[in-house]
N, C-alpha and C positions, 0 to 999 in steps of 0.2 A: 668842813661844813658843806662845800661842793658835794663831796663824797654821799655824806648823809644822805642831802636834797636830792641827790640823782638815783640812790638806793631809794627812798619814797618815793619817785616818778612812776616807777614800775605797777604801783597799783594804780596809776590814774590812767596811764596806756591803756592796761589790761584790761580799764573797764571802758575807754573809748572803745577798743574793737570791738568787744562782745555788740557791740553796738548794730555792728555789720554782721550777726549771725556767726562768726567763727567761733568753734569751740576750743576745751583748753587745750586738749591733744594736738590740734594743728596749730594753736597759736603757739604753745610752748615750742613745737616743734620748728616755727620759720624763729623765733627768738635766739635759739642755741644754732640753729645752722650758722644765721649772720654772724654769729660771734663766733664760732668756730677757728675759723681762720687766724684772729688775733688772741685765741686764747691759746694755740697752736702756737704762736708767733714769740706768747710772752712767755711760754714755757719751753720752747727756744731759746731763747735771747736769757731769761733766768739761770738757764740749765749748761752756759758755756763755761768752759775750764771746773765748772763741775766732775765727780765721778758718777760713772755709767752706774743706772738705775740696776740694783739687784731685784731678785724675785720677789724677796719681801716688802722692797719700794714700790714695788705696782700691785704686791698684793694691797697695801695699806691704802694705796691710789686709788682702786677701784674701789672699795669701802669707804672711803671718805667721799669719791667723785658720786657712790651711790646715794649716801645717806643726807652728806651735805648740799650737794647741788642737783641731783635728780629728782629723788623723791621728794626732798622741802620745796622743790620745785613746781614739781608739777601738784600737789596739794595746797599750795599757794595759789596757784592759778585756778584749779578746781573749786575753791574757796572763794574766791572774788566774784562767781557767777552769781552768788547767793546773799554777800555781805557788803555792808559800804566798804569804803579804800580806807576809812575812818579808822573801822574797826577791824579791819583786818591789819594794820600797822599797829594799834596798841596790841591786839595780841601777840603778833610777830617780835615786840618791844619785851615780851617776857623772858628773849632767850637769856639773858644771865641770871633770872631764877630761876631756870630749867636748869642750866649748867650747873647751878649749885644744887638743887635737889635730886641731880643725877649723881653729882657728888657726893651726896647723903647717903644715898641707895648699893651704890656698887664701888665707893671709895675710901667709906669709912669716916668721911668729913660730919665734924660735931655742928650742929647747927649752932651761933651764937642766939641772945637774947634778939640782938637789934638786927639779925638777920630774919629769923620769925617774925619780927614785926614789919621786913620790908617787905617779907612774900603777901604778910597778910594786905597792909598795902597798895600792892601792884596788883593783886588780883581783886580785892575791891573794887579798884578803878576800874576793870575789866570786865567786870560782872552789871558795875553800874551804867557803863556803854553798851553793854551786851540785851540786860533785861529790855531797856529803854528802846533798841533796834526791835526785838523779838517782840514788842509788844505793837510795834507797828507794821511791820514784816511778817509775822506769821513763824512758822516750823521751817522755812527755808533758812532763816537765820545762822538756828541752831544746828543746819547740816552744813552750815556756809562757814559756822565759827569752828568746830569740829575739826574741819577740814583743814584750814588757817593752823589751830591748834596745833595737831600733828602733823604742820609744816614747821611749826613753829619746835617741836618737840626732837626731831628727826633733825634739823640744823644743831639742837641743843650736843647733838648723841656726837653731832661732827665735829663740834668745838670740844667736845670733853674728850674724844678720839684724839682730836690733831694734834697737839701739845707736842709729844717728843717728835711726829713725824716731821711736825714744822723744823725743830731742832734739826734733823738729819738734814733734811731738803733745803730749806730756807722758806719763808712763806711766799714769794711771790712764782717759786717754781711748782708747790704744792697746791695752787691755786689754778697755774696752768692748766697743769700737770689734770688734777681733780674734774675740775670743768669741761677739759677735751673728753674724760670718761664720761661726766654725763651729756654734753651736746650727742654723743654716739649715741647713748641709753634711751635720748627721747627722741634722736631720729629712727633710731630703731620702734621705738614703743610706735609712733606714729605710721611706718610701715606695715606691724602687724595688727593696728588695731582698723585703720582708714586705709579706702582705697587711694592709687595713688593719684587719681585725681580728683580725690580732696584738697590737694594740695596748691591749687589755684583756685589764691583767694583773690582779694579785690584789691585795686591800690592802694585806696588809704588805710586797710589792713597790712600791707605791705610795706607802707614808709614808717606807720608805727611802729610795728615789728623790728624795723630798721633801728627806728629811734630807740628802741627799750633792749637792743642788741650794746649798741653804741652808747649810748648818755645815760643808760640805767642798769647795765651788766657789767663791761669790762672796765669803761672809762671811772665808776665810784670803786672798784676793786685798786685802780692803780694807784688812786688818789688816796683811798685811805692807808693803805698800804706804805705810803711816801710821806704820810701825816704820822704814823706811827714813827717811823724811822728816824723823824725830826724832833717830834714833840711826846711821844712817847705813846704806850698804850692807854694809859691812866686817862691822863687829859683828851687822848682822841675821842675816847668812848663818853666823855663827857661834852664834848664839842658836838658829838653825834646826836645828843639829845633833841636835839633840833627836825631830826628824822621825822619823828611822829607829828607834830605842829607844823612842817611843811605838808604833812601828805594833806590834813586839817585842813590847812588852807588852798591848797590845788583843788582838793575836793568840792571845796565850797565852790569857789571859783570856776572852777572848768567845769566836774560835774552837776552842778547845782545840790550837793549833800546837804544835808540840814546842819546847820552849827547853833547848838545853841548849849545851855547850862549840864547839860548830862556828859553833853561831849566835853566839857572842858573841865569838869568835875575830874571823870575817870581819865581823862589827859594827865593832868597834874597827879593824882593817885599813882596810875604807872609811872612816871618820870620820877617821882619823886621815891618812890617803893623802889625800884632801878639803880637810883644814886646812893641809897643806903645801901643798897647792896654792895657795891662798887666801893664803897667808901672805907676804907683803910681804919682798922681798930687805934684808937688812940686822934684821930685826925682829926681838926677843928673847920 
């Protein structure tokens, strides 16, 4: 549950800073520095009395570190300049119907009945907190959900990848492992796209950063990571529910977001289109 609530923080940071003029290229970029180190640390410490990484392992490394944590990355943050924290977590909430309709596409997987009903669903809900935004927001919305979308689509492509690599590696070395390739990808992106002194921003751009390094990247990776290992995947992903309805309410709270019936409509809609997904043929 920690896990969840601290994966949800990250969009009420990201929209504190914008607050102070920093865009997402430099915010993304002081976020993966500070974690750097410990992502470095944990795929270290993962990676002892292990065997040495062959060529194939770092080719599947940098494909995953690209797809899973670069790019979802930085379209996530690119996304929040334009959408609430709202609506940027239920869509990001879609990845395990992305993961199964990616598995429809390019794996051969038969959709069931009661899975077509969860897609329809979760993206109900999604469309119903979307229109409701876009009618008071304007066209920013819809480059804002976009955005979100294929961060949300691009983490999907990383989960449907990771499967056997996780098997070789272990997940919490593949995570390392992954993350130190993309903290590189968006210090580098940050280099060639911004001078380098864009890169002094303001302090409370900096302890945020700090904090969304710390209590909203590495620290809900270890924890779910250690929730799985104890309680299993099934159950964590259903503990995790709680993601969306924390961001919900930080938003209201600290941002001042609107909460009202629309929001808690398509809340419920995704969580619930989600858990049928998740939910085992035959299960009561």
């Amino acid at each position: 549950m920690l896990g969840a609530i601290g994966f949800s923080g990250k969009a009420i940071i990201v929209k504190l800073a914008y607050r102070h003029g920093v865009d997402a290229v430099t915010l993304l970029m002081w976020r993966m520095l500070l974690a750097f180190p410990l992502f470095l640390l944990l795929a270290w410490w993962a990676g002892r009395g292990k065997p040495r990484l062959t060529a194939r392992d770092w080719r599947d490394i940098v494909v995953l570190g690209f797809t899973g944590y670069y790019l979802a990355s930085y379209l996530d943050f690119a996304g929040l300049a334009y959408i609430s924290a709202s609506l940027e977590r239920l869509i990001l909430y879609l990845n395990p119907t992305l993961v199964l309709l990616l598995s429809v596409l390019f794996f051969h997987h038969r959709l069931q009945g009661r899975q077509v009903l969860a897609l329809a669903i979760s993206y109900a809900g999604v469309v119903a907190v979307f229109a409701h935004e876009l009618h008071f927001e304007g066209s920013a919305t819809a480059l804002g959900a976009a955005l979100v979308f294929g961060s949300a689509v691009s983490y999907a492509i990383y989960l449907a990848l990771s499967g056997k690599v996780v098997q070789r590696l272990g997940a919490l070395r593949l995570t390392g492992l992954a993350s130190s390739v993309a903290c590189v990808l968006c210090i580098a992106q940050f280099l060639a796209l911004r001078p380098l002194g864009d890169a002094w921003v303001s302090e409370p751009v900096l302890w945020l950063s700090l904090l969304n390094a710390t209590a909203c990247t590495v620290a809900p990776v270890l924890m779910v990571m250690l929730a799985i290992s104890r309680i299993g995947a099934p159950l964590a992903a259903q503990v995790g529910m709680v993601g969306p309805m924390s961001t919900i309410l930080m938003g209201w709270f600290i941002l001042d977001e609107p909460m009202n019936g629309w929001i808690a409509v398509g809340t419920v809609l995704v969580l619930g289109g989600v858990f049928l997904v998740g939910l085992k043929k035959g299960a009561r």
